[in-house]
ROLUMDREN-681465 format. One record per residue (C-alpha): residue number from 0; residue in three letters; z, x, y. Coordinates in nm, 4 decimals, always signed. Layout:
REM residues N
- pos;code;w;u;v
- NUM;ALA;Z;X;Y
...
REM end
This chain:
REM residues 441
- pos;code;w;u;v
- 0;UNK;+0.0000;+0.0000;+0.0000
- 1;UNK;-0.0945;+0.1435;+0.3204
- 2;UNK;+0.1376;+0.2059;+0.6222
- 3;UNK;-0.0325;+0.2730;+0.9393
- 4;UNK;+0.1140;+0.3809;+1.2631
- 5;UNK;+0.0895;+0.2294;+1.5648
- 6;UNK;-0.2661;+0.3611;+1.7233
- 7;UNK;-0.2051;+0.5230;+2.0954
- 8;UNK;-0.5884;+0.6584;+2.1419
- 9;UNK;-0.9451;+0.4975;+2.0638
- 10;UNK;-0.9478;+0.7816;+1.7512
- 11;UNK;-0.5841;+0.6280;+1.6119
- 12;UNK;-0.7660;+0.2929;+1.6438
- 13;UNK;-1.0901;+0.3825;+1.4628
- 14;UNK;-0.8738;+0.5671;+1.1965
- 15;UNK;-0.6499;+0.2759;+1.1494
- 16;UNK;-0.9615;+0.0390;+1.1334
- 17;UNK;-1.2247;+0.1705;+0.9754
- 18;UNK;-1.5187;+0.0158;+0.8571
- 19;UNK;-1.4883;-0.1359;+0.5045
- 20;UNK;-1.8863;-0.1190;+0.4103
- 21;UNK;-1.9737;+0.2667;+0.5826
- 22;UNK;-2.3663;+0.3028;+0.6710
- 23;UNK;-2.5394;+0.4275;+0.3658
- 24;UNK;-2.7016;+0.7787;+0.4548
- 25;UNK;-3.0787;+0.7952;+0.2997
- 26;UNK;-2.9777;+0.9468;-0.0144
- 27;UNK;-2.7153;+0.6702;-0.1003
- 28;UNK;-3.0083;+0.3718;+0.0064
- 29;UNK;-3.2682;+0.5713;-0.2427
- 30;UNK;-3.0550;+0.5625;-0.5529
- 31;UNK;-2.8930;+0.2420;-0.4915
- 32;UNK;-3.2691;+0.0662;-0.4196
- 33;UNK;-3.3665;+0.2386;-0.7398
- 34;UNK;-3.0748;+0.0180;-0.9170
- 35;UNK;-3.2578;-0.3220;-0.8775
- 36;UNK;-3.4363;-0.4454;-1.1290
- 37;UNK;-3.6390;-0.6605;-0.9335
- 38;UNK;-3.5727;-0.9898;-1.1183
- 39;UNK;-3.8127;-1.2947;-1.1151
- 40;UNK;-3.6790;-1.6135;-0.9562
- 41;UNK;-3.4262;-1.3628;-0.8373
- 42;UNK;-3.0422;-1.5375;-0.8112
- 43;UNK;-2.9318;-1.3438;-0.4875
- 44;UNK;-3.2139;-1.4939;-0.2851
- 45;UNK;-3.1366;-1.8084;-0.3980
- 46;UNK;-2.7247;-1.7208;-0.3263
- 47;UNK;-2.8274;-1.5813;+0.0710
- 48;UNK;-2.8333;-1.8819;+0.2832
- 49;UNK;-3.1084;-1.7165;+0.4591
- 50;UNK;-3.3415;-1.6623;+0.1855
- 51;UNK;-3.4068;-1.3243;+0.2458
- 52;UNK;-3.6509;-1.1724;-0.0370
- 53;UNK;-3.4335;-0.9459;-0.1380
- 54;UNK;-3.5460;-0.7883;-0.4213
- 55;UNK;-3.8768;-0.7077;-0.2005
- 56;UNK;-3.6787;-0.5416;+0.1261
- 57;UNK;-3.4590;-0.3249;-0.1589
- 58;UNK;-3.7995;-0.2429;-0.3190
- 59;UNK;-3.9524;-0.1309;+0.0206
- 60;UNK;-3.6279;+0.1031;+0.1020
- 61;UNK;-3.7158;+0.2555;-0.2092
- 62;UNK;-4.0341;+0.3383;-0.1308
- 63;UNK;-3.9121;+0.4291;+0.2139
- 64;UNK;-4.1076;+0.1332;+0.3912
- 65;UNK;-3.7668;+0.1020;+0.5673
- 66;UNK;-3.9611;-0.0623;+0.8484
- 67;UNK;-4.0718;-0.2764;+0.6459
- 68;UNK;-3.7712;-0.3886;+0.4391
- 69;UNK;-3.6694;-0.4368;+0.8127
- 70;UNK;-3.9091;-0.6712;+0.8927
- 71;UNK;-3.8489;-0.8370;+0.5856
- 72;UNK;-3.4792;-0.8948;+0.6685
- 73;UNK;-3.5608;-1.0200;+1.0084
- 74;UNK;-3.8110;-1.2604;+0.9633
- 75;UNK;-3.5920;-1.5012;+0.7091
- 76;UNK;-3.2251;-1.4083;+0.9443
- 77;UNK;-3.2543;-1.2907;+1.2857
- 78;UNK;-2.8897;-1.0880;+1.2744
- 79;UNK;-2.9736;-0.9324;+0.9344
- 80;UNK;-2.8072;-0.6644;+1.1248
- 81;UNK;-2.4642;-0.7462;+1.1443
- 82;UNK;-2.5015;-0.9952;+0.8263
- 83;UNK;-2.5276;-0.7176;+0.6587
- 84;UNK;-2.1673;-0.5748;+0.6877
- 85;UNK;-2.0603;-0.9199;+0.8516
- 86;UNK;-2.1511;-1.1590;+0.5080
- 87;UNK;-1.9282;-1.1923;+0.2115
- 88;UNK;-2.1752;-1.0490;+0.0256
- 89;UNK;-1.9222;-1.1165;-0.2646
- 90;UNK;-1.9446;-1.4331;-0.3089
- 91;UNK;-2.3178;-1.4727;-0.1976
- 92;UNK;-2.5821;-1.2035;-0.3069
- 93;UNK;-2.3762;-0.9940;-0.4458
- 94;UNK;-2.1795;-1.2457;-0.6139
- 95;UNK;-2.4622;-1.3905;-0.7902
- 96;UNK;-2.6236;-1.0327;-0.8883
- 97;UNK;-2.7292;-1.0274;-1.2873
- 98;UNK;-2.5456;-0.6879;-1.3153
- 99;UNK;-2.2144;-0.8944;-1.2739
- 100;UNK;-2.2919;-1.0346;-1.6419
- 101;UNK;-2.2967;-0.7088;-1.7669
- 102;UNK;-1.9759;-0.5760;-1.6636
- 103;UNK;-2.2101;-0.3711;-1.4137
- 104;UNK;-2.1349;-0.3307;-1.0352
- 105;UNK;-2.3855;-0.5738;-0.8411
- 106;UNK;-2.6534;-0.4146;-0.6183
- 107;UNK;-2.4760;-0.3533;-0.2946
- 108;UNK;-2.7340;-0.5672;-0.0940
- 109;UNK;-2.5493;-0.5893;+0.2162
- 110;UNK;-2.4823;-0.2182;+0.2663
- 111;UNK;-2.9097;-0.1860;+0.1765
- 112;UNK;-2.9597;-0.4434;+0.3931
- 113;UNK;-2.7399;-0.2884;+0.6956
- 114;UNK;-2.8978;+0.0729;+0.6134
- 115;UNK;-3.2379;-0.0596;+0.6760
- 116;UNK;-3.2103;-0.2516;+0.9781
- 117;UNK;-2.9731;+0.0294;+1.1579
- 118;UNK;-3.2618;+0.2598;+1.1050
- 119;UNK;-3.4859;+0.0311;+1.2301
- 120;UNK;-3.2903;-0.0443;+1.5359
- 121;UNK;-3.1872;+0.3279;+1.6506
- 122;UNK;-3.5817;+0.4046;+1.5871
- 123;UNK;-3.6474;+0.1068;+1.8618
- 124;UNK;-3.9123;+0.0532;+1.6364
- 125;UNK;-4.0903;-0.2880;+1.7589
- 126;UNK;-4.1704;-0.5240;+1.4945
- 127;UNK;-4.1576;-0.8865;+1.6684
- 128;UNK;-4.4368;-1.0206;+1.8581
- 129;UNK;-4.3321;-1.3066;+2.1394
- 130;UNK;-4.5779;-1.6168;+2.0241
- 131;UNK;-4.8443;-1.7437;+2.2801
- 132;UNK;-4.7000;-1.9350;+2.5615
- 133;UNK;-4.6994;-2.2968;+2.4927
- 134;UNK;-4.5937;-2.4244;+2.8446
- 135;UNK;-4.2492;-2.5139;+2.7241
- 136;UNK;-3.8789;-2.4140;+2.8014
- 137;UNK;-3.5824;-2.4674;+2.5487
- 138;UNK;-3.2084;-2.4018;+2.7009
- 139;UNK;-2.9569;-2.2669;+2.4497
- 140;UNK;-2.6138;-2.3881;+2.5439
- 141;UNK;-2.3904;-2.0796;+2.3457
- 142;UNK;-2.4835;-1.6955;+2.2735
- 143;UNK;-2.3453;-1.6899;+1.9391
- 144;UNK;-2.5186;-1.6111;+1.6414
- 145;UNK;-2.6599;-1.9638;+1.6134
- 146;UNK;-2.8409;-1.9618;+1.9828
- 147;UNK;-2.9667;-1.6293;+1.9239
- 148;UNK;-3.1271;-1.7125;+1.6156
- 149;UNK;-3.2920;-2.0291;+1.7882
- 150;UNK;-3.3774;-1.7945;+2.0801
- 151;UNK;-3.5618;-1.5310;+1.8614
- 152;UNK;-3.7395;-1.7854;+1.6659
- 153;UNK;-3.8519;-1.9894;+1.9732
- 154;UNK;-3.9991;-1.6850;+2.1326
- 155;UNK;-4.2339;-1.6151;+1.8397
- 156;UNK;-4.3248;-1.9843;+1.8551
- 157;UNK;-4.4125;-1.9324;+2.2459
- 158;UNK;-4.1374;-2.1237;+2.4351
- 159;UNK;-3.9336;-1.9742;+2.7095
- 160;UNK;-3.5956;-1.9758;+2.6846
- 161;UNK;-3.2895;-1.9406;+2.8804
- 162;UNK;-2.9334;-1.8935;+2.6986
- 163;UNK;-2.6391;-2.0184;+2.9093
- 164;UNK;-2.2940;-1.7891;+2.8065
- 165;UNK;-1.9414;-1.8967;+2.8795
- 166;UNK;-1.8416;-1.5054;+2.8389
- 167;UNK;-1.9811;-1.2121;+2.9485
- 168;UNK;-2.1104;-1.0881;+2.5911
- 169;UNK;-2.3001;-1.2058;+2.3802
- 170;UNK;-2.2605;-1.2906;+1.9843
- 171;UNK;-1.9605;-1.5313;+1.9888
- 172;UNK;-1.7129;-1.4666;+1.7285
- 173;UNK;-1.8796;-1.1468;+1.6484
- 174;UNK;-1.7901;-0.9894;+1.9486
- 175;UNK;-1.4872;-1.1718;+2.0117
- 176;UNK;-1.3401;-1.3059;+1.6734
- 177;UNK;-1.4216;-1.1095;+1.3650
- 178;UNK;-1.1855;-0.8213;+1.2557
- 179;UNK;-1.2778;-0.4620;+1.4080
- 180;UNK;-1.3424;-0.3002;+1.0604
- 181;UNK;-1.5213;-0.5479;+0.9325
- 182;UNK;-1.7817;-0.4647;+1.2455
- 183;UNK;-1.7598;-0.2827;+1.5264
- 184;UNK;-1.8547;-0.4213;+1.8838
- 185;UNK;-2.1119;-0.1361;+1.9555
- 186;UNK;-2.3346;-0.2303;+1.6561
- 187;UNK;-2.2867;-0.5959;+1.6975
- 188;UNK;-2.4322;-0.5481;+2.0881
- 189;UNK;-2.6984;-0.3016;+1.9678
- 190;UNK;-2.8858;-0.5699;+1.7047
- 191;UNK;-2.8718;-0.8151;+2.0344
- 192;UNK;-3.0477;-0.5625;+2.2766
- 193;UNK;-3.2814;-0.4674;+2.0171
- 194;UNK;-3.3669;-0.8163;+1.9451
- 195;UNK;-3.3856;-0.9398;+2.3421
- 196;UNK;-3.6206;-0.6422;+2.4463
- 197;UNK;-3.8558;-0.7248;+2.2021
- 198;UNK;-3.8437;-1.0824;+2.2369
- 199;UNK;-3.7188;-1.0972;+2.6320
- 200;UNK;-3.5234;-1.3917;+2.6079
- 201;UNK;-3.2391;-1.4790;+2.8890
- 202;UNK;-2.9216;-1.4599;+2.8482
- 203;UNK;-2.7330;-1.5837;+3.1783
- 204;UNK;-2.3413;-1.4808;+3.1190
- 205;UNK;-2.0281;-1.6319;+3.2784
- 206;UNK;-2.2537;-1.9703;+3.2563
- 207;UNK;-1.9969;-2.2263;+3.1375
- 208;UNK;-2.1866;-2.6185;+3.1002
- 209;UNK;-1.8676;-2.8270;+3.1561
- 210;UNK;-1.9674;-3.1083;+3.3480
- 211;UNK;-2.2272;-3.4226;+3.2592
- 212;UNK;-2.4339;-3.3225;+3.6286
- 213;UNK;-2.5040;-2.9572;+3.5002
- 214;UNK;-2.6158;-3.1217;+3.1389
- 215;UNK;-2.8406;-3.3706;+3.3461
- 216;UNK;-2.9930;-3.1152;+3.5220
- 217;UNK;-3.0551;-2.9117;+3.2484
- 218;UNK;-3.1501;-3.2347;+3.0700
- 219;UNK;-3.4303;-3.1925;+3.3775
- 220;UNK;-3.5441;-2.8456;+3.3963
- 221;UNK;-3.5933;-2.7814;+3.0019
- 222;UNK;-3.7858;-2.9864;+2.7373
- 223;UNK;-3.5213;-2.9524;+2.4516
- 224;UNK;-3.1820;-2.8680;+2.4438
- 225;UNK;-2.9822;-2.6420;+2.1772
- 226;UNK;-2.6096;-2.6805;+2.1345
- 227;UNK;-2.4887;-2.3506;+1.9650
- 228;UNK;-2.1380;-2.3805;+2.1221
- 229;UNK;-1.9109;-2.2961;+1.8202
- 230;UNK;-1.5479;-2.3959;+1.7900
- 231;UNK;-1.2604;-2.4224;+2.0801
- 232;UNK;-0.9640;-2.2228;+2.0863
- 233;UNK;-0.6647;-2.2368;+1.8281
- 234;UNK;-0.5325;-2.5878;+1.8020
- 235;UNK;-0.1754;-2.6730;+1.8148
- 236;UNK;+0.0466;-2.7296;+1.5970
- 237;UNK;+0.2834;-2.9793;+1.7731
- 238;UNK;+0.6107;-2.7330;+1.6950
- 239;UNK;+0.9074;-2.7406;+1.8894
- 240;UNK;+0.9296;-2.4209;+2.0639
- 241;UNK;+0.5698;-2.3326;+2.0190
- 242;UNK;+0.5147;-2.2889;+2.4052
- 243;UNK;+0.7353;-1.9588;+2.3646
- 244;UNK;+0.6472;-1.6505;+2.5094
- 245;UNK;+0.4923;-1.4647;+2.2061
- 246;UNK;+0.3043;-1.7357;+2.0153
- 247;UNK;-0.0616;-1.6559;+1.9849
- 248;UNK;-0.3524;-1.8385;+1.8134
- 249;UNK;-0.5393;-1.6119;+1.6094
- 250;UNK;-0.8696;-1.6423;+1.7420
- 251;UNK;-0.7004;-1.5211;+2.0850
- 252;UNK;-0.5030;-1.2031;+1.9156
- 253;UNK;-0.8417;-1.0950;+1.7243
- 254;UNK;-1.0283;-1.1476;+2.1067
- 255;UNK;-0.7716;-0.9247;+2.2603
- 256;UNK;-0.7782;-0.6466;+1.9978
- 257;UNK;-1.1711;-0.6586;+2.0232
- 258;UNK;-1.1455;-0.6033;+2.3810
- 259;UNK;-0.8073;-0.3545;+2.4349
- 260;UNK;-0.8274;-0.1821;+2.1093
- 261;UNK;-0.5262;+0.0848;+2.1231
- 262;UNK;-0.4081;-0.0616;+2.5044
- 263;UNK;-0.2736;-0.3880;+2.2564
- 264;UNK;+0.0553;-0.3448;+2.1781
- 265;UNK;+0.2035;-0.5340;+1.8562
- 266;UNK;+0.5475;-0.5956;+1.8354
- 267;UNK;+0.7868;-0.5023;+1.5292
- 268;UNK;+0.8061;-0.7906;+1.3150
- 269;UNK;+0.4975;-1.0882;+1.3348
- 270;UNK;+0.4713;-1.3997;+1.1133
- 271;UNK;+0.1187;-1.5656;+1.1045
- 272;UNK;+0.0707;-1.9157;+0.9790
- 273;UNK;-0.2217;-1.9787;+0.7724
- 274;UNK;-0.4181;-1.9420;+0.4466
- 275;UNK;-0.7675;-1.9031;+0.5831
- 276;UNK;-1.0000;-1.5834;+0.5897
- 277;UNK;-0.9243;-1.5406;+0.9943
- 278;UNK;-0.5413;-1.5328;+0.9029
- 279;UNK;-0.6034;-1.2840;+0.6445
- 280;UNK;-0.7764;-1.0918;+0.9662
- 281;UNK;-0.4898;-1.1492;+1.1963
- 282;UNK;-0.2604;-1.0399;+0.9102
- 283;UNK;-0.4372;-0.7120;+0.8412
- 284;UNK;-0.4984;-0.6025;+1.2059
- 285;UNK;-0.1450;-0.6673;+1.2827
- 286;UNK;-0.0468;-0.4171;+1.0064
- 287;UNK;-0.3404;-0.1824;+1.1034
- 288;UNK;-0.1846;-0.2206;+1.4952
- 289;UNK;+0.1430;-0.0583;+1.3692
- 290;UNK;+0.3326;-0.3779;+1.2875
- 291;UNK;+0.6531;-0.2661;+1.0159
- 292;UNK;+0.6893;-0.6552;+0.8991
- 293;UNK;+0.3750;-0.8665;+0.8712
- 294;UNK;+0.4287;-1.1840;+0.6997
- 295;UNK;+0.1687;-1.4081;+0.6134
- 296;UNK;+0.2839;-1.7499;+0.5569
- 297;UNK;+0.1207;-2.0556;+0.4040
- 298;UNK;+0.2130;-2.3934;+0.2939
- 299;UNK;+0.0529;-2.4023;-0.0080
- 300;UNK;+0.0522;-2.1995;-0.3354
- 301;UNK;-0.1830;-1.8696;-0.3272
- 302;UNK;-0.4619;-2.0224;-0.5237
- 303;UNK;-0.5533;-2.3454;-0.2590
- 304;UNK;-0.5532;-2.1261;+0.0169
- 305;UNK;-0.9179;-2.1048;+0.1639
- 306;UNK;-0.8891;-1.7563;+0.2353
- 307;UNK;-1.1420;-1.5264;-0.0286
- 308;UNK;-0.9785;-1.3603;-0.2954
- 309;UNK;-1.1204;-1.0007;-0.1577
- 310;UNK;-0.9797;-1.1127;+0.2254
- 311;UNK;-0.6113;-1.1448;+0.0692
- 312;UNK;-0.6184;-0.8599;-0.1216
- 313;UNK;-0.7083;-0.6520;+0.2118
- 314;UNK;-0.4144;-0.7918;+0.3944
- 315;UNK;-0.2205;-0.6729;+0.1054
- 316;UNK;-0.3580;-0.3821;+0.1079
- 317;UNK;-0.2998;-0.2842;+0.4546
- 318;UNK;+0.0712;-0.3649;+0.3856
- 319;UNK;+0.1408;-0.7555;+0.4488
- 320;UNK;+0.3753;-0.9747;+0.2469
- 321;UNK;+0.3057;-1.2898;+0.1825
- 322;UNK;+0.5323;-1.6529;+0.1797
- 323;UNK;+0.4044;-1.9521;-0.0406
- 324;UNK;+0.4907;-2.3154;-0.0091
- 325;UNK;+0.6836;-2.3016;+0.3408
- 326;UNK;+0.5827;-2.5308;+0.5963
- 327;UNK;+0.6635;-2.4061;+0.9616
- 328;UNK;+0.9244;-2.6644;+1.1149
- 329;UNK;+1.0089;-2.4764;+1.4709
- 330;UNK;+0.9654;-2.1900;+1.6961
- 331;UNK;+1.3063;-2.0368;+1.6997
- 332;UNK;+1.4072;-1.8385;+2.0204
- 333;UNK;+1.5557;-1.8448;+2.3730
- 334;UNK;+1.2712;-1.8262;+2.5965
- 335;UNK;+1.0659;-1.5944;+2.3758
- 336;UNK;+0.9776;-1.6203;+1.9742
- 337;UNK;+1.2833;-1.4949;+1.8130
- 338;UNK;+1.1664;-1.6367;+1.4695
- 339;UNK;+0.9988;-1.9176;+1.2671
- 340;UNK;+1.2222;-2.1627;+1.0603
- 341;UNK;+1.0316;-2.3148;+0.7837
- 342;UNK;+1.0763;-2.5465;+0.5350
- 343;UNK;+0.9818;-2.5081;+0.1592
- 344;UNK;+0.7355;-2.7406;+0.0131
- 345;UNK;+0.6350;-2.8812;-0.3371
- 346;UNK;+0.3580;-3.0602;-0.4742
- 347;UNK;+0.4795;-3.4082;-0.6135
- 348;UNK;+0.2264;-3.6637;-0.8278
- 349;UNK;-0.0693;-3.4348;-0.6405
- 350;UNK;+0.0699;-3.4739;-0.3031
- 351;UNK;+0.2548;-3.1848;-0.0976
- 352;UNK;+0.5782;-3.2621;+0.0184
- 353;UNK;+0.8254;-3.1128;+0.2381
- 354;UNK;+1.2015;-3.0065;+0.1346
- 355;UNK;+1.3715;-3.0665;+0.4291
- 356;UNK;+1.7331;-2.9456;+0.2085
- 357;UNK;+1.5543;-2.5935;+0.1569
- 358;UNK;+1.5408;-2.4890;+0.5204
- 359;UNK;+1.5635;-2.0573;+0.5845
- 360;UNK;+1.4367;-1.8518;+0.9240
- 361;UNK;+1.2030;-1.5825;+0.9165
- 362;UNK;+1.2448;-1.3349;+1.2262
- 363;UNK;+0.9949;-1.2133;+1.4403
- 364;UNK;+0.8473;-1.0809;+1.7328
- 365;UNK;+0.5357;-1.2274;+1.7412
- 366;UNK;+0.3827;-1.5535;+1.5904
- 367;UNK;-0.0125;-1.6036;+1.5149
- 368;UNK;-0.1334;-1.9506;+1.4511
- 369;UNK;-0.4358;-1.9286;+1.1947
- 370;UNK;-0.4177;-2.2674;+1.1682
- 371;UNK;-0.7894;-2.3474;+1.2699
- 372;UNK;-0.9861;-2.3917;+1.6024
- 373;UNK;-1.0486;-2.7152;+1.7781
- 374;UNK;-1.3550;-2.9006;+1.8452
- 375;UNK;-1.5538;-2.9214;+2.0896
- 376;UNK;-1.5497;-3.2860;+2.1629
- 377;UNK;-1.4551;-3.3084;+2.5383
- 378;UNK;-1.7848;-3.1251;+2.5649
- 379;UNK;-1.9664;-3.3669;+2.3209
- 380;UNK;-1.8443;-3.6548;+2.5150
- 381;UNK;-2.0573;-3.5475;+2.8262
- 382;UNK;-2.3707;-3.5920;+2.6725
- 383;UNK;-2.5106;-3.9653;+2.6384
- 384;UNK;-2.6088;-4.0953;+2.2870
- 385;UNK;-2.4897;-3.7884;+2.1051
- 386;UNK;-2.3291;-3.8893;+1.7342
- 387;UNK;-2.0229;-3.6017;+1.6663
- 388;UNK;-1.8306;-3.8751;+1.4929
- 389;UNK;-1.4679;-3.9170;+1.4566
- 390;UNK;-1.3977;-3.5709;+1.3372
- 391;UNK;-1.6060;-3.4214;+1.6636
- 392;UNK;-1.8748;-3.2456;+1.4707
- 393;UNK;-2.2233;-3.3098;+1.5350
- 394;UNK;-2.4179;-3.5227;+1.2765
- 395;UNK;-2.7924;-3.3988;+1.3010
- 396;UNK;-3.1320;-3.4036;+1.0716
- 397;UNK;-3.0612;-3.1595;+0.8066
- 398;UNK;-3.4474;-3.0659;+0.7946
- 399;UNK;-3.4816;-3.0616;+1.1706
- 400;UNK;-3.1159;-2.9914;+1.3402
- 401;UNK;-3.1739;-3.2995;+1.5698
- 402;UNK;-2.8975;-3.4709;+1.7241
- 403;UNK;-2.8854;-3.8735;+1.7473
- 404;UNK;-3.0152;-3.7885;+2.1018
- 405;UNK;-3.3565;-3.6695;+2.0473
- 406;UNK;-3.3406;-3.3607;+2.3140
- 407;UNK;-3.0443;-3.2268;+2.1637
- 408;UNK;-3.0831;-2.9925;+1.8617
- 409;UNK;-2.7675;-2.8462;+1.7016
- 410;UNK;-2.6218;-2.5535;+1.4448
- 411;UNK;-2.3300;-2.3592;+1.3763
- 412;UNK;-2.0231;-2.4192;+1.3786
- 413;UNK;-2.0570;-2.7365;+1.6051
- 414;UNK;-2.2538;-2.8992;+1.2953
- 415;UNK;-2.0429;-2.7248;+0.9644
- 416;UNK;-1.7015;-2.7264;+1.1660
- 417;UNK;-1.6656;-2.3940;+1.0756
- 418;UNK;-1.8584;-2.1369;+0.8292
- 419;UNK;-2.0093;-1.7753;+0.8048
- 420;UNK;-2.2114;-1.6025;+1.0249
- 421;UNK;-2.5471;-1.6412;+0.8522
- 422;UNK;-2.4954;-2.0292;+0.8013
- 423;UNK;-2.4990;-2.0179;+1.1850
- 424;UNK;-2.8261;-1.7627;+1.1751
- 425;UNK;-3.0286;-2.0035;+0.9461
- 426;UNK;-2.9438;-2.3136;+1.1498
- 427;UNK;-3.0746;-2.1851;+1.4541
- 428;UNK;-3.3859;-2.0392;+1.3395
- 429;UNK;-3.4727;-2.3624;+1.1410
- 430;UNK;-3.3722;-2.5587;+1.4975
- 431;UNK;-3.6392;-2.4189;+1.6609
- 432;UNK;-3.8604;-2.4580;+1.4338
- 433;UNK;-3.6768;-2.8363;+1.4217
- 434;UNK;-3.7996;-2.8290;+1.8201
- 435;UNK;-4.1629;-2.7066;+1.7647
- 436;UNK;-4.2203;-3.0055;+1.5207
- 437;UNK;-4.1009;-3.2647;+1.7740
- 438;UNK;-4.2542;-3.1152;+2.1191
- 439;UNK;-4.6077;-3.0775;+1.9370
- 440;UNK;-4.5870;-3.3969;+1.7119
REM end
């Protein structure tokens, strides 16, 4: 089990978070290319939610057509990039590799896949050509991985496009909400430039839509409309005490650390509350950030959490314990979080239930909610006509990505409530090619 100090510099930092898929020097992409065996009716294309031929880009790295295996990657997922490192290749691909029926490591397709499309991007080799102008203009409301995707796709299909950003960078969660060694945000920024030189799509930053005039007027100035806005920030929990100084939502703690690196200082002992994949992040950076207690706490037993098996084990790894079947009652503390007191819970006749005679405190420093983001439904409710049901996610054509009002188009998180990176990718490509059905019907 690791124990990592608390980082001071940018080199502690790297150290303590280093990336858990390294780029693949040429030697390693030869020998691992030369692994594949190619299959027919290959299972890891049908596994990549993308449908990236992969067999055919691992057969081109082998025969060092790396700008082709490049091109290849990009023209089924426009980040193929940062999917590459980003993806739980583990459960996807990888997971669905035939070597993993033979007791055989899989083919490790997302490194291949990363190693080719670094190359490709340091060479500012240019392999996208922006489609013949059609006359039309498409605004992307969101600059994460789903409005890029529907920005590089439109260009090839000859709109113009203007992305409108809430933040001053680009890629969403990527930038601001996946864990540092995992990705780092130089490489995640690189793919974008790479990809908007080419392509010369606008991105206007600090551009928050919040009110129903701006959406009219936009509703004006373009011919379609893509909503790629994602999720909102952490959603509440309704505890007493949780407006204490030193409660955090996890999205928020994993946005500061992306931004201050080593200038973040974690306290002692932290407690996060959760059982999904971005509590297993908060849980492992706040061990990797010098923490000497993590706890990760969940109100469940270990196998309904939500979390991937690989994504627990890392926290682990990195030094977190773990608390099963407590349910968080209160924020304990006088003015600032002096602990969590929890409850423990049991499943009765399939239902969980709470044992309010089984009551202990866990102390802390610092508590991280990983309890899931909210929706964006305040938003939703600006726009006339538009169908995001009761549970504020978007209902659209699944073969076209359009909303219930016909100049909206959707993808993401906005339309999945919440899902990887290259679910996002594919929706946004297959929007605008949702958009260049309906404005040339």
């Amino acid at each position: 089990m690791a124990e990592y100090k608390r980082p001071t510099t940018e080199a502690e930092f790297k150290l303590n978070f280093k990336q858990k898929k390294p780029l693949m020097n040429d030697t390693e992409a030869y020998y691992e290319a030369s692994r594949c065996l190619f299959c027919y009716d290959a299972p890891c294309i049908q596994a990549c939610p993308t449908h990236i031929d992969i067999p055919l880009f691992i057969k081109q790295i082998h025969t060092n057509n790396v700008t082709g295996a490049s091109k290849t990657i990009f023209d089924s997922n426009w980040l193929g990039n940062a999917c590459g490192v980003v993806c739980p290749t583990g459960v996807l691909c990888e997971g669905a590799c035939v070597y993993n029926h033979q007791d055989i490591p899989p083919i490790q397709i997302g490194r291949l896949q990363n190693y080719a499309t670094n190359k490709t991007i340091d060479a500012k080799k240019e392999i996208f050509k922006i489609g013949k102008s059609n006359g039309k203009k498409i605004a992307i409301i969101g600059a994460g991985p789903a409005g890029i995707a529907c920005a590089c796709e439109a260009r090839t299909l000859g709109f113009e496009v203007d992305i409108f950003e809430a933040k001053d960078k680009p890629s969403g969660l990527m930038v601001y909400g996946i864990a540092p060694y995992k990705i780092t945000n130089e490489e995640v920024l690189k793919e974008v430039e790479y990809l908007q030189k080419q392509l010369q799509f606008n991105i206007k930053y600090n551009s928050a839509i919040t009110s129903k005039e701006q959406l009219k007027q936009m509703e004006n100035d373009y011919d379609a409309i893509f909503l790629g806005v994602g999720l909102g920030k952490t959603r509440m929990l309704e505890l007493g005490g949780e407006d204490k100084k030193g409660v955090i939502g996890a999205v928020e703690f994993i946005e500061d650390l992306r931004m201050k690196h080593h200038e973040l200082k974690v306290p002692k002992k932290v407690v996060v509350i959760g059982g999904g994949n971005t509590a297993m992040d908060a849980a492992s950076e706040a061990a990797r950030m010098g923490a000497r207690k993590t706890v990760l706490a969940y109100r469940n037993s270990k196998e309904k959490m939500k979390a991937y098996g690989f994504e627990y084990d890392l926290a682990i790894s990195a030094g977190v314990d773990s608390l099963f079947n407590v349910t968080p009652l209160s924020i304990v503390g006088n003015g600032k979080v002096e602990g969590v007191k929890f409850a423990k819970t049991e499943t009765v006749e399939g239902k969980l239930q709470t044992n309010m005679n089984n009551t202990f405190i866990v102390r802390c420093d610092l508590v991280i909610k990983a309890t899931g983001q909210a929706k964006q439904g305040n938003f939703y409710d600006l726009i006339d006509d538009l169908d995001a049901g009761n549970n504020a996610i978007i209902k659209v054509n699944n073969e076209t990505f359009q909303t219930s009002n016909p100049k909206y188009f959707a993808g993401g998180d906005a339309i999945n409530g919440g899902a990887e990176v290259v679910n996002a990718a594919y929706d946004g490509k297959m929007a605008a090619q949702g958009i260049h059905q309906w404005l040339n019907k």
